[in-house]
gemmi code that builds the backbone of each chain (N, CA, C; Angstrom):
import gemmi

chains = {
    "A": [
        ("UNK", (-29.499, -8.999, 14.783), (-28.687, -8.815, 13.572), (-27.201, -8.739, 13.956)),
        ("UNK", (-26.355, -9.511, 13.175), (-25.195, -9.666, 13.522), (-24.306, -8.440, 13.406)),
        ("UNK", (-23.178, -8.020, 13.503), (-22.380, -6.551, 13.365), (-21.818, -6.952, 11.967)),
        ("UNK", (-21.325, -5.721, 11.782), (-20.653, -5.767, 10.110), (-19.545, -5.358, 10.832)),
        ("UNK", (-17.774, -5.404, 9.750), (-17.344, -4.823, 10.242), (-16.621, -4.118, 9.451)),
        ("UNK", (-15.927, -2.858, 9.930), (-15.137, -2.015, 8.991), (-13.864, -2.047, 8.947)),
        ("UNK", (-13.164, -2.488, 8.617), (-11.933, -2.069, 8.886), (-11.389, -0.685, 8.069)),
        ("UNK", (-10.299, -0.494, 8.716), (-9.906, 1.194, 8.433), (-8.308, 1.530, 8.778)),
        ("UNK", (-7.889, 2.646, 8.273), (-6.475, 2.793, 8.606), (-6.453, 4.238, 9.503)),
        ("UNK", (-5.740, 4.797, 10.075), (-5.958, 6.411, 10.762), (-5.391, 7.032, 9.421)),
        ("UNK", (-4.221, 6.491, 8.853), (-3.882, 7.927, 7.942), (-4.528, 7.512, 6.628)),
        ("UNK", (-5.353, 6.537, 6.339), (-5.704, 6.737, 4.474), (-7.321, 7.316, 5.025)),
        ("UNK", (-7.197, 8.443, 3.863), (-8.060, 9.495, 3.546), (-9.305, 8.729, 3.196)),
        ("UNK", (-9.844, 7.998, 2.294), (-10.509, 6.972, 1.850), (-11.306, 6.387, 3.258)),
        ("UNK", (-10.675, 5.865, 4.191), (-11.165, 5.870, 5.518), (-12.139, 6.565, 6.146)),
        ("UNK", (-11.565, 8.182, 6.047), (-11.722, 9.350, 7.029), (-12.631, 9.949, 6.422)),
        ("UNK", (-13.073, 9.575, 5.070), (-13.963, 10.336, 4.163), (-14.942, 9.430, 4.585)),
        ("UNK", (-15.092, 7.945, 4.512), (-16.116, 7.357, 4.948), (-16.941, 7.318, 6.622)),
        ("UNK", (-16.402, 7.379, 7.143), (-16.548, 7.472, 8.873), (-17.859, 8.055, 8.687)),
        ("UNK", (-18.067, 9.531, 8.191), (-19.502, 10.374, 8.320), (-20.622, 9.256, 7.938)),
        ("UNK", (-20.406, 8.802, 6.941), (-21.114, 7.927, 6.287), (-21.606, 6.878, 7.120)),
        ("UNK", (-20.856, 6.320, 7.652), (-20.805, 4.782, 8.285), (-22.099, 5.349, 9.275)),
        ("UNK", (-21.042, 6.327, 10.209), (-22.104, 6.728, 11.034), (-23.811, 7.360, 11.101)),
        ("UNK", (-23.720, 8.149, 9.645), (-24.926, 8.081, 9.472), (-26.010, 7.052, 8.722)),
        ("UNK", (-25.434, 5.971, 8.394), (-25.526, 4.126, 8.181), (-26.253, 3.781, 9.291)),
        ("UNK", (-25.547, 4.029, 10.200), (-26.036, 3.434, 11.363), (-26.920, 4.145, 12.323)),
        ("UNK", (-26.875, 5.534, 12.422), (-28.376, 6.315, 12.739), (-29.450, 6.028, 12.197)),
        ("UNK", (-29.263, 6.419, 10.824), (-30.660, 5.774, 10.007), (-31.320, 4.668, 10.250)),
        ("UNK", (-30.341, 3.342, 9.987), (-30.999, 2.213, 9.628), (-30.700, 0.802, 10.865)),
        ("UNK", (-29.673, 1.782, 11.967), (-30.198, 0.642, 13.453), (-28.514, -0.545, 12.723)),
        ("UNK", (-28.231, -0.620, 11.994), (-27.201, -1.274, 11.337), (-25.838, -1.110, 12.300)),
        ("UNK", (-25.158, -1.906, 13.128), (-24.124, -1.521, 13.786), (-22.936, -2.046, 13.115)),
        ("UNK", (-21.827, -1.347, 12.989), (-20.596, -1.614, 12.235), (-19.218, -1.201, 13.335)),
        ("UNK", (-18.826, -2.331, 13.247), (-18.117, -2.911, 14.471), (-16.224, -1.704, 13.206)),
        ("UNK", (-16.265, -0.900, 14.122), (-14.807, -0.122, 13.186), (-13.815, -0.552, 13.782)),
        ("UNK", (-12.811, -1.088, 12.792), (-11.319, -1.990, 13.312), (-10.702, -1.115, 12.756)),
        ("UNK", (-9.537, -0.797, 13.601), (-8.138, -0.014, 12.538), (-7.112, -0.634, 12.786)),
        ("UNK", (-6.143, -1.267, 11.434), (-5.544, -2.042, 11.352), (-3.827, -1.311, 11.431)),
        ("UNK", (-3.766, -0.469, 11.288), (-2.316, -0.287, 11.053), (-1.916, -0.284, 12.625)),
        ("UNK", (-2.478, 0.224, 13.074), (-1.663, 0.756, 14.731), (-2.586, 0.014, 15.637)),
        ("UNK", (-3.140, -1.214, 15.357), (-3.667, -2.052, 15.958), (-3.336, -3.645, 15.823)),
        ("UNK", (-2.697, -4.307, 16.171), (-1.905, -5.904, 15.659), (-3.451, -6.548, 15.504)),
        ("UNK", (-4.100, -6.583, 16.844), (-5.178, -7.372, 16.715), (-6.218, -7.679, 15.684)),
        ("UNK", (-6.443, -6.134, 15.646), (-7.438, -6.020, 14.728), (-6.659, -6.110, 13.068)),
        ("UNK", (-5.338, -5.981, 12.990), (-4.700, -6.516, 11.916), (-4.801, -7.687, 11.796)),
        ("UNK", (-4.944, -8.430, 12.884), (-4.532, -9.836, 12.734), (-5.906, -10.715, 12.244)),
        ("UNK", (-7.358, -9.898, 13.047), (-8.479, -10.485, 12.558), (-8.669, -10.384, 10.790)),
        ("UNK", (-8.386, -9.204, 10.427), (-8.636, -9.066, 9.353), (-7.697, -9.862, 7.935)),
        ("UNK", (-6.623, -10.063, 8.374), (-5.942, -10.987, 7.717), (-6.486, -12.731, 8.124)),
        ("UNK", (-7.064, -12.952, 9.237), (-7.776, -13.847, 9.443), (-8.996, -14.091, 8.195)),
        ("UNK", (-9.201, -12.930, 7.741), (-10.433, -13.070, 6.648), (-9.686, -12.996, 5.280)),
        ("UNK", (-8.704, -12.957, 5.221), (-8.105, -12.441, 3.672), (-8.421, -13.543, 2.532)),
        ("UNK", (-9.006, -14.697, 2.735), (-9.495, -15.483, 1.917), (-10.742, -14.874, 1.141)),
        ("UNK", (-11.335, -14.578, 2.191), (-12.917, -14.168, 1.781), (-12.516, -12.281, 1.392)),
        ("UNK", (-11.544, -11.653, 1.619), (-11.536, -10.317, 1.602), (-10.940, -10.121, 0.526)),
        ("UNK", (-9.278, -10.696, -0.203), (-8.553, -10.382, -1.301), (-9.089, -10.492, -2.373)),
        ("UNK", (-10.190, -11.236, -2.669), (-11.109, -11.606, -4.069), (-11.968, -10.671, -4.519)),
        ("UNK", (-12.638, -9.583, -3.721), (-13.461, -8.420, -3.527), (-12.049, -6.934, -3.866)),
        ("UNK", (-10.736, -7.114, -3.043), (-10.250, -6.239, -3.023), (-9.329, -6.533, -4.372)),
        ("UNK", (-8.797, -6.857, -5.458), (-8.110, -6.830, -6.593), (-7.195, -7.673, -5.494)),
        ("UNK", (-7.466, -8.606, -5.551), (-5.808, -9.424, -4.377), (-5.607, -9.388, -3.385)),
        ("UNK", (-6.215, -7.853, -2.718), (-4.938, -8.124, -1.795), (-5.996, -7.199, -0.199)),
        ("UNK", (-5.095, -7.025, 0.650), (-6.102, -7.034, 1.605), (-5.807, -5.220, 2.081)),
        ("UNK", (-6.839, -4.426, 1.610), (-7.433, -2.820, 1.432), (-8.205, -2.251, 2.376)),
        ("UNK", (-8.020, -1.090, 2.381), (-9.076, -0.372, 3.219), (-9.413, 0.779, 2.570)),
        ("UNK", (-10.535, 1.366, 2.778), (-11.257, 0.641, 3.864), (-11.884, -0.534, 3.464)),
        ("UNK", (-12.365, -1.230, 3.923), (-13.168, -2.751, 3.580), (-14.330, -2.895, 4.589)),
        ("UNK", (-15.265, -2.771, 4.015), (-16.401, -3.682, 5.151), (-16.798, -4.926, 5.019)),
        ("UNK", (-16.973, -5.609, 5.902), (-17.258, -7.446, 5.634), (-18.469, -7.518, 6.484)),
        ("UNK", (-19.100, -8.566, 6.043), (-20.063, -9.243, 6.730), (-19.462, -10.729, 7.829)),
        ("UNK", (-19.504, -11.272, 8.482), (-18.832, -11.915, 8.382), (-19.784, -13.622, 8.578)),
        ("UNK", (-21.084, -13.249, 9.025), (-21.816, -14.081, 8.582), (-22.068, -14.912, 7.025)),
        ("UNK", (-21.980, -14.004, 6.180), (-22.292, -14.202, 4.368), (-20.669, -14.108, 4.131)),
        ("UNK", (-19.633, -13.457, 4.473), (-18.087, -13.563, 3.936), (-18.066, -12.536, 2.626)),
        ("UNK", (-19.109, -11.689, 3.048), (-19.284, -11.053, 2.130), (-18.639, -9.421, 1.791)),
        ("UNK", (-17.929, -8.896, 0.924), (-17.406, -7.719, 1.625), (-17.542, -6.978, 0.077)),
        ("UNK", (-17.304, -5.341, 0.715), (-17.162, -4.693, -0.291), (-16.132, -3.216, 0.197)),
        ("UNK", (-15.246, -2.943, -0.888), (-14.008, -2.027, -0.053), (-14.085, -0.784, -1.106)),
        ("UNK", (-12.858, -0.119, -0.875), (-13.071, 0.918, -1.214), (-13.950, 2.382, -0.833)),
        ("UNK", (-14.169, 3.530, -1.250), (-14.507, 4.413, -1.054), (-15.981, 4.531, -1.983)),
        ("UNK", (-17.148, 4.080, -0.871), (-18.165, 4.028, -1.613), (-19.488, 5.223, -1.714)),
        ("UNK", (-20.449, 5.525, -2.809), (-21.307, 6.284, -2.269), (-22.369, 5.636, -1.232)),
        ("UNK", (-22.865, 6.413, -0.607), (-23.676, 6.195, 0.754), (-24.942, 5.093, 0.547)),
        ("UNK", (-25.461, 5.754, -0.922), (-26.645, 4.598, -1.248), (-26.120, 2.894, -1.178)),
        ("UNK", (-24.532, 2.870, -1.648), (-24.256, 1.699, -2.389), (-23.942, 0.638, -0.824)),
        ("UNK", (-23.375, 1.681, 0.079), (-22.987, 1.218, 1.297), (-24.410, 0.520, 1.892)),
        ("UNK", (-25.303, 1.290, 1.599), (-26.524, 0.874, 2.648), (-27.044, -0.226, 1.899)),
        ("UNK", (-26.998, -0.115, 0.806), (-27.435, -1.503, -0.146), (-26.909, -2.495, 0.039)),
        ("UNK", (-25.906, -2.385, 0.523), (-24.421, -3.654, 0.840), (-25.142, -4.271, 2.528)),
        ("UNK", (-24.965, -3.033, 3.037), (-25.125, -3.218, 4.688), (-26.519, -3.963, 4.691)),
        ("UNK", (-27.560, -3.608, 4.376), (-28.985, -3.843, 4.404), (-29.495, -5.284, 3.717)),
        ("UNK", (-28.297, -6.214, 2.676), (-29.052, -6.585, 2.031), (-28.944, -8.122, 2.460)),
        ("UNK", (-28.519, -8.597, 4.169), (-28.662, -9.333, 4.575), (-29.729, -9.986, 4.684)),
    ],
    "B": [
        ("UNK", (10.783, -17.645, -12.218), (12.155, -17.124, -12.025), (12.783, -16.623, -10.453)),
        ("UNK", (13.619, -17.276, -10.255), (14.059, -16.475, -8.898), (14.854, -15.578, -8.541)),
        ("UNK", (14.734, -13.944, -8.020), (15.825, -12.928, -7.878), (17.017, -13.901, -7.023)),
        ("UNK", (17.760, -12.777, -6.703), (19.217, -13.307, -6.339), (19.664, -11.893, -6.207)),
        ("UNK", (20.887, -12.069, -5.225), (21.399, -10.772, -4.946), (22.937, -10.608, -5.876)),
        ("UNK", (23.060, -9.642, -6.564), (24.229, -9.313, -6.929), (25.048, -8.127, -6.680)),
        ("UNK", (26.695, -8.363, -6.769), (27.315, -6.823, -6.515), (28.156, -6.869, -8.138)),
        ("UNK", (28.022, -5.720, -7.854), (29.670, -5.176, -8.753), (30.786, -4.954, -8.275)),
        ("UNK", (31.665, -6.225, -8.937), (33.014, -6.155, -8.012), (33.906, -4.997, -8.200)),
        ("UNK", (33.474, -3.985, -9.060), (34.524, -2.886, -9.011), (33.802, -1.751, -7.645)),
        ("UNK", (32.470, -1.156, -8.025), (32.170, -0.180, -6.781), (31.611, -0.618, -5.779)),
        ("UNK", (31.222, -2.255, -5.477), (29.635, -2.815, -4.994), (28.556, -2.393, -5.101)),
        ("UNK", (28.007, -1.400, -5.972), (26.778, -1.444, -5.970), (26.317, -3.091, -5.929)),
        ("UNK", (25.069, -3.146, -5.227), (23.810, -4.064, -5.043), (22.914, -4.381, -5.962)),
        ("UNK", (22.648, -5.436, -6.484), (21.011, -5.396, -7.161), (20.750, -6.731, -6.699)),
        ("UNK", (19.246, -6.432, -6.870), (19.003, -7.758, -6.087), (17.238, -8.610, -7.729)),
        ("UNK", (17.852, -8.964, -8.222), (16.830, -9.363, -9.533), (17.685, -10.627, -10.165)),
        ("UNK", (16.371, -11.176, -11.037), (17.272, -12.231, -11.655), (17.511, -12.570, -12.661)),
        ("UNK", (18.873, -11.030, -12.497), (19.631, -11.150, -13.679), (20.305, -10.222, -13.174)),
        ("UNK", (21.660, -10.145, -13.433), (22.619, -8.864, -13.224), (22.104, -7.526, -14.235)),
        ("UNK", (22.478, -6.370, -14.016), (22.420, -5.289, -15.165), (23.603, -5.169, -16.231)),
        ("UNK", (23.700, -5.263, -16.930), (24.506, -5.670, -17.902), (25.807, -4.688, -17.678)),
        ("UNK", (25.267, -3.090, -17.526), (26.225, -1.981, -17.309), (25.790, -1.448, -15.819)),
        ("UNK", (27.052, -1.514, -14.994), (26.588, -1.168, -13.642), (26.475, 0.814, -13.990)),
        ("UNK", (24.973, 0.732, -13.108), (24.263, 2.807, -13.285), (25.904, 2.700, -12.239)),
        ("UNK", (26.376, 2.410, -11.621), (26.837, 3.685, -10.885), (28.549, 3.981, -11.408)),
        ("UNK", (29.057, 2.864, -11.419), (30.641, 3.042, -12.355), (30.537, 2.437, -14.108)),
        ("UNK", (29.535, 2.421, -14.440), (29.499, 2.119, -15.362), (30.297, 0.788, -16.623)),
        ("UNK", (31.180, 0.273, -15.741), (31.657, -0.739, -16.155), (30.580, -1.749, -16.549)),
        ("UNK", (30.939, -2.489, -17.588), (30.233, -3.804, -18.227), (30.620, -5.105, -17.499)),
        ("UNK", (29.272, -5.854, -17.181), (30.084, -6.966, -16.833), (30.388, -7.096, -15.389)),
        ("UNK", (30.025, -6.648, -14.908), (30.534, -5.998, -13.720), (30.191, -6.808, -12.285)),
        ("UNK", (29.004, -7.563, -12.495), (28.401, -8.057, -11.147), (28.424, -9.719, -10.931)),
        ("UNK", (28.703, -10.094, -9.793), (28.932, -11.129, -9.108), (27.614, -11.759, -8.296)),
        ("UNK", (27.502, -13.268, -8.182), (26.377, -13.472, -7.516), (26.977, -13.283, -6.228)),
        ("UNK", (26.441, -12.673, -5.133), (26.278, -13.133, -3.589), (25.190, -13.555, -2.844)),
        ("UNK", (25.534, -13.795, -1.618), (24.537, -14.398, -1.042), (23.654, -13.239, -0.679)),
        ("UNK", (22.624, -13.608, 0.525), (22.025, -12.726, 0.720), (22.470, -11.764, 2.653)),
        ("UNK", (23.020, -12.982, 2.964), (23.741, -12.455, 4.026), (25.198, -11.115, 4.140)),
        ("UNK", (25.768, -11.875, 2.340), (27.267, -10.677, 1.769), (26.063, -9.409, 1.517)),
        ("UNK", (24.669, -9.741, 0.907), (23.919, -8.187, 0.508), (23.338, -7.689, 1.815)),
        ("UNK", (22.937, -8.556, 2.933), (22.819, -7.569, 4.090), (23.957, -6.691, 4.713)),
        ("UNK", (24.800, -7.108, 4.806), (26.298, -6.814, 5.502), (26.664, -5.668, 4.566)),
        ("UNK", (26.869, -5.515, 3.083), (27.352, -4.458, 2.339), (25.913, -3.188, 2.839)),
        ("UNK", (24.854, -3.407, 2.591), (23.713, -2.271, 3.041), (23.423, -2.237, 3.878)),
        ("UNK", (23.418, -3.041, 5.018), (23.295, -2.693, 6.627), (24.644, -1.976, 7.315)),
        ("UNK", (25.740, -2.308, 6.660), (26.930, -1.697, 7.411), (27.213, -0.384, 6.496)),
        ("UNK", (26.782, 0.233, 5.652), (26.434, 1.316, 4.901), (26.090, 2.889, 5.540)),
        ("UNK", (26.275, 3.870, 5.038), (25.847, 5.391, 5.254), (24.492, 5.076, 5.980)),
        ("UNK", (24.038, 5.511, 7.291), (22.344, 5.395, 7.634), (22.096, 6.688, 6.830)),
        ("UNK", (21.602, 6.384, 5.714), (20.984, 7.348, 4.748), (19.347, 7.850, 5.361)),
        ("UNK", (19.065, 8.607, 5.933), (17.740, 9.060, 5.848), (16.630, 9.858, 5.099)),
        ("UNK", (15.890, 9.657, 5.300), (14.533, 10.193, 4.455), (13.561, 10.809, 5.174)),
        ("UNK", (13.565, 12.361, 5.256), (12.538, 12.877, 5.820), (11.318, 12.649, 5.092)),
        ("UNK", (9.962, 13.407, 5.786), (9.006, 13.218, 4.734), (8.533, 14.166, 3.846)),
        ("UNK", (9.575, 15.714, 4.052), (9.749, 16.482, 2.831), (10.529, 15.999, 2.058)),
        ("UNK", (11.835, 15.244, 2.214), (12.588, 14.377, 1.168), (11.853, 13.864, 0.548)),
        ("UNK", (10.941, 12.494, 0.833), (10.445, 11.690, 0.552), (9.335, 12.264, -0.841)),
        ("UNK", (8.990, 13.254, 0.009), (7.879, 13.979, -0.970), (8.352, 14.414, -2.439)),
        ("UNK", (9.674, 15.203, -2.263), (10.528, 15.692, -3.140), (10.715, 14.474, -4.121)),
        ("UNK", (11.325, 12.985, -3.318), (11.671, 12.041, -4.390), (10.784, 11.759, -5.270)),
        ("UNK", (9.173, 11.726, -4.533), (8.071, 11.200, -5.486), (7.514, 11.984, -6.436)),
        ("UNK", (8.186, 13.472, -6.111), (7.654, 14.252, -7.390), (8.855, 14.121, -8.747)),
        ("UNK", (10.091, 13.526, -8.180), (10.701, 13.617, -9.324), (10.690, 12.301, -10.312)),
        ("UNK", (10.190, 11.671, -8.928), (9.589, 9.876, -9.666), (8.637, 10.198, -10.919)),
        ("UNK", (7.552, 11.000, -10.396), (6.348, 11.429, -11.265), (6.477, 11.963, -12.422)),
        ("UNK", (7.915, 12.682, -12.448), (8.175, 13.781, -13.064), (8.498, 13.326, -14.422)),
        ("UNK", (7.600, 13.992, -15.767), (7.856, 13.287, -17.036), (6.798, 11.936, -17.037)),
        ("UNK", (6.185, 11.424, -15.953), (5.185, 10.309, -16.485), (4.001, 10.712, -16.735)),
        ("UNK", (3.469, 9.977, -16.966), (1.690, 9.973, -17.186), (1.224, 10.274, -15.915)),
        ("UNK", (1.288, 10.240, -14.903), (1.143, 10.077, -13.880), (1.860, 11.380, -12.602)),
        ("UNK", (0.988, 11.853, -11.786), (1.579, 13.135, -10.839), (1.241, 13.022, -9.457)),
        ("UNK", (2.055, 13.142, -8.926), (1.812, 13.503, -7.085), (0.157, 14.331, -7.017)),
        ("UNK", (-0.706, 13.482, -6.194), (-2.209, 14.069, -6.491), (-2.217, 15.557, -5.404)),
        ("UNK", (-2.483, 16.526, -6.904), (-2.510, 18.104, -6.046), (-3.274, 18.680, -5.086)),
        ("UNK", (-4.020, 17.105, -4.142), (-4.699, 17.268, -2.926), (-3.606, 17.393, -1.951)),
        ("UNK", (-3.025, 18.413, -1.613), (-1.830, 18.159, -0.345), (-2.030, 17.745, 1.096)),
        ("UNK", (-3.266, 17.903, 1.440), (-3.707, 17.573, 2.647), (-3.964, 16.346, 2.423)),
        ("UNK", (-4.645, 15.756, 1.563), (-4.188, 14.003, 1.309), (-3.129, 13.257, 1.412)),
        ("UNK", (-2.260, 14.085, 0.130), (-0.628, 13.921, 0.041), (-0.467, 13.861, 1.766)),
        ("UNK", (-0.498, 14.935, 2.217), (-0.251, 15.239, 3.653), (-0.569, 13.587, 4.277)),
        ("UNK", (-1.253, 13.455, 4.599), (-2.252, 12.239, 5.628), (-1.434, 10.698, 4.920)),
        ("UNK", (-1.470, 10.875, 3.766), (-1.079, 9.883, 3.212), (0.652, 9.517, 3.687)),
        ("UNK", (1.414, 10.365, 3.886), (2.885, 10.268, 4.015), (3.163, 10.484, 5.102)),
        ("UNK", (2.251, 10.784, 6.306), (1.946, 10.514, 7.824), (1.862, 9.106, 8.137)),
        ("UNK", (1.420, 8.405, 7.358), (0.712, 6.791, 7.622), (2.266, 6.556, 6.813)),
        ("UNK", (2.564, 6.624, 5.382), (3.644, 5.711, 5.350), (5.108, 5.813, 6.099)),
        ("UNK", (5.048, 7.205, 6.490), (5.873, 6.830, 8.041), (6.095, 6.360, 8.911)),
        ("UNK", (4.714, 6.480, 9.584), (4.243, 5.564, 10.783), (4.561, 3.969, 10.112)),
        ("UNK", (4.323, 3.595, 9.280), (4.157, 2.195, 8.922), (5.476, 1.613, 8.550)),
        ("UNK", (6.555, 2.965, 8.337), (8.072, 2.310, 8.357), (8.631, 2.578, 9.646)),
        ("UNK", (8.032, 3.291, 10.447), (8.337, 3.111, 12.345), (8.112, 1.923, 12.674)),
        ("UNK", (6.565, 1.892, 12.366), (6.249, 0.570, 13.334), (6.351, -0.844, 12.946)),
        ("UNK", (6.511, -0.621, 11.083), (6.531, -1.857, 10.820), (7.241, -2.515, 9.986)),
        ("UNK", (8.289, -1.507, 9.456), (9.809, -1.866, 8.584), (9.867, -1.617, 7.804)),
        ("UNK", (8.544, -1.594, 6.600), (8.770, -0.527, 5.356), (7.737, 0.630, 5.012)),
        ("UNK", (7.655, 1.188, 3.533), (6.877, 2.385, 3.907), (5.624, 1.806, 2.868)),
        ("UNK", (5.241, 0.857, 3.814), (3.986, 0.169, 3.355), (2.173, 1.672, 2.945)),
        ("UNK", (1.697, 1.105, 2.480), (0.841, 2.240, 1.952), (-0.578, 2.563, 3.058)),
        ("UNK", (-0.526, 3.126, 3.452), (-1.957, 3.347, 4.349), (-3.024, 2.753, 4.309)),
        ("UNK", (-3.610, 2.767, 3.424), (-4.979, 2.208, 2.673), (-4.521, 0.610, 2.362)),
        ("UNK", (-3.787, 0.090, 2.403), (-3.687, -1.786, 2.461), (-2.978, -1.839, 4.107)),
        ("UNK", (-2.888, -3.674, 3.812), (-2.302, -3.873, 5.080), (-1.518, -5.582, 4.597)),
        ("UNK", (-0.745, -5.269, 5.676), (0.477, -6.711, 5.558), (-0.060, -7.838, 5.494)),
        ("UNK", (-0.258, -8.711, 4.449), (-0.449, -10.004, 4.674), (-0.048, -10.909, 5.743)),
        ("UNK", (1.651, -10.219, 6.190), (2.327, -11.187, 6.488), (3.066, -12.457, 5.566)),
        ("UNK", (2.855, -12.078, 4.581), (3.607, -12.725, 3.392), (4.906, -11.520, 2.500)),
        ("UNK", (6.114, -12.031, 2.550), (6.985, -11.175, 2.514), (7.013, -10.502, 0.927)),
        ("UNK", (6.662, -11.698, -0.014), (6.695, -11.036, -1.265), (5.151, -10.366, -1.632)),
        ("UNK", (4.209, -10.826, -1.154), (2.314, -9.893, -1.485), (3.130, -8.369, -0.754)),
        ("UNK", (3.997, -8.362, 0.711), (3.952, -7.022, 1.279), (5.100, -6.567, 0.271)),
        ("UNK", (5.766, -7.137, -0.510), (6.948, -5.765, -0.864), (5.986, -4.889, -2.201)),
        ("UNK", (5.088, -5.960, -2.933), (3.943, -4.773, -3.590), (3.086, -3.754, -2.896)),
        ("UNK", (3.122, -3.822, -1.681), (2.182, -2.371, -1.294), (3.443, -1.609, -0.376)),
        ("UNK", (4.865, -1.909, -1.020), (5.580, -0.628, -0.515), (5.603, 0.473, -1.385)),
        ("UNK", (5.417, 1.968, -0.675), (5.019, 2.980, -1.511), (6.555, 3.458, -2.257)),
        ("UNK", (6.412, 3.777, -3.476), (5.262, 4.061, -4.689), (5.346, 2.030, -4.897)),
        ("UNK", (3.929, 1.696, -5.032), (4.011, 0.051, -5.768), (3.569, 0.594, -6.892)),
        ("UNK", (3.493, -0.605, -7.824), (2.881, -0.686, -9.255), (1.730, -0.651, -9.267)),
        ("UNK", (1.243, 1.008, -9.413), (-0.304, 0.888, -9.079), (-0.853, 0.888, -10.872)),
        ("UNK", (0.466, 1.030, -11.723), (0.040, 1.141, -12.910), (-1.077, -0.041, -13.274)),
        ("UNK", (-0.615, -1.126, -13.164), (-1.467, -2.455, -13.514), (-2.563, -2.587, -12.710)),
        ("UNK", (-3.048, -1.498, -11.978), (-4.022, -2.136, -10.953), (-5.982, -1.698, -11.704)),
        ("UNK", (-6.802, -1.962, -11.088), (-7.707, -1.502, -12.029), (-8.385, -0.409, -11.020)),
        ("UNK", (-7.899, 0.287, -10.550), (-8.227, 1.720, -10.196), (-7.564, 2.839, -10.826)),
        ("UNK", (-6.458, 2.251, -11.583), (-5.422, 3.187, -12.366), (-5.761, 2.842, -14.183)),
        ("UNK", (-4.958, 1.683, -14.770), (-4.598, 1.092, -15.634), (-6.228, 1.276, -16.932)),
        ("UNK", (-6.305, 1.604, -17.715), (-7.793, 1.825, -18.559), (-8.473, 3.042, -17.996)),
        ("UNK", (-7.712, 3.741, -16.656), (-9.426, 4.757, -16.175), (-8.883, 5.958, -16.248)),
        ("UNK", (-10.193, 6.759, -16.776), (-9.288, 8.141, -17.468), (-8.548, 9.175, -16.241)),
        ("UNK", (-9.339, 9.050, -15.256), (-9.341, 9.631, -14.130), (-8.694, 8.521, -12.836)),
        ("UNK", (-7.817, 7.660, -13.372), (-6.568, 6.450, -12.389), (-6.385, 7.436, -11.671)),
        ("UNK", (-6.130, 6.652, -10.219), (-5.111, 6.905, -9.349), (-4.835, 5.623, -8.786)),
        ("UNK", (-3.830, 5.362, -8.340), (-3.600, 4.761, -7.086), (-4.337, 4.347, -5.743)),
        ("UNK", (-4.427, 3.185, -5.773), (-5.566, 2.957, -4.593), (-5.879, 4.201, -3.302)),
        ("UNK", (-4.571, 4.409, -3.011), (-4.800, 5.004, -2.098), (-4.894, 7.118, -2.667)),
        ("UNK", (-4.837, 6.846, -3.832), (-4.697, 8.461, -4.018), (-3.232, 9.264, -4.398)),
        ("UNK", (-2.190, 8.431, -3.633), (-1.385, 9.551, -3.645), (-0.876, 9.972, -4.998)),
        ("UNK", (-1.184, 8.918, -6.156), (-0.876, 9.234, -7.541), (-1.917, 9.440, -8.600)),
        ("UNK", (-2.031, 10.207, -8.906), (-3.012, 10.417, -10.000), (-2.720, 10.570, -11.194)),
        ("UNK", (-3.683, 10.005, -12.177), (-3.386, 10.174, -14.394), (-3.287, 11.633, -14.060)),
        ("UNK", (-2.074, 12.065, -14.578), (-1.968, 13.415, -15.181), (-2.971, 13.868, -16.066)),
        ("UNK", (-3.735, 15.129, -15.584), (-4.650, 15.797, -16.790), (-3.858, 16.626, -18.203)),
    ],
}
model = gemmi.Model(1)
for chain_id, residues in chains.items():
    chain = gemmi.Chain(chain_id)
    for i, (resn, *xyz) in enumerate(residues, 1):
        res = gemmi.Residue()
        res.name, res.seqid = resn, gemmi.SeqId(i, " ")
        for name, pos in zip(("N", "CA", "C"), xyz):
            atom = gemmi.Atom()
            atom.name, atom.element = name, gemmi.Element(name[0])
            atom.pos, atom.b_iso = gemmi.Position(*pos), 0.0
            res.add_atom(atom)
        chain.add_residue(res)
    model.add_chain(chain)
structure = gemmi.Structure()
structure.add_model(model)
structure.setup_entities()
């Protein structure tokens, strides 16, 4: 199974609230989620604007965090989600 | 429509839209503004007071921004907090006080909308929801 990935910022809260989550995403259900942080990282800024085609249409325009993508399906969903909705997203490859 | 930079030839105030202000806010004269380029509007605000902005300033400005709207500095302060940590960092490292929770296109006019405070009014995390904020939080619908 391919990785998902997260991208994330260090200072938005929205982020830092999700992390518990992610991680217990990925205890549970074996699901690995590859975490990028974009502000104080060029690279991983740079991948993720690499996706902003497939990412700004999901995010109201423009390119948000947190965001998780698939990058197999181009599939993403952002924002600050509940845990069920995440695993429904993550799982439904 | 395309902005353009203008001064007022009596105090120089700056605006940079496209259209002059009819009455310049700062000497109040009518009439008042001239087109320049954009090199005469770097030179008048780059060779200018280095005005700074702490991030208790900063904080201060956005409550008086808030102040009287629909809209209030969200009374999570440890958010507030985290949140105005990142748009610091992001005018250190990266020139303006871009918002935490997005990130730079690299397109100059998509990034001047996620400089903080942007127009989160029109956005649909705010705009119709009884309980809006701002993508990232730091503004919330006044209860």
């Amino acid at each position: 199974m391919a990785d998902l990935l997260m991208f994330h910022g260090r200072e938005c809260p929205h982020c830092k609230k999700m992390m518990p989550l992610v991680e217990k995403l990925e205890q549970e259900s074996g699901v690995r989620i590859d975490k990028r942080e974009v502000w104080h990282d060029e690279k991983n800024a740079d991948l993720m604007r690499s996706y902003r085609s497939a990412l700004a249409p999901k995010c109201g325009g423009q390119l948000r965090v947190p965001t998780f993508f698939n990058p197999d399906t181009q599939d993403a969903i952002c924002g600050e989600v509940e845990f069920e909705k995440l695993k429904e997203w993550a799982l439904k490859r | 429509m395309k902005k353009r930079y203008w001064r007022c030839f009596v105090c120089n105030d700056i605006h940079y839209g496209v259209a002059p202000p009819e009455l310049c806010p700062t000497c109040k004269v009518l009439n008042a503004y001239v087109e320049i380029s954009a090199d005469e509007a770097r030179g008048i605000l780059g060779g200018g007071p280095g005005i700074t902005l702490t991030p208790g300033e900063f904080r201060a400005a956005i409550e008086r921004f808030a102040a009287g709207q629909e809209f209030e500095v969200n009374p999570d302060r440890e958010k507030v907090g985290m949140l105005i940590e990142g748009v610091f960092a992001n005018e250190a490292n990266h020139g303006l006080k871009y918002c935490p929770c997005r990130l730079c296109a690299k397109d100059w006019e998509e990034d001047l909308k996620i400089v903080c405070p942007c127009n989160f009014t029109i956005h649909e995390t705010y705009k119709g929801v009884r309980d809006g904020e701002c993508w990232c939080g730091l503004f919330v619908r006044r209860k």
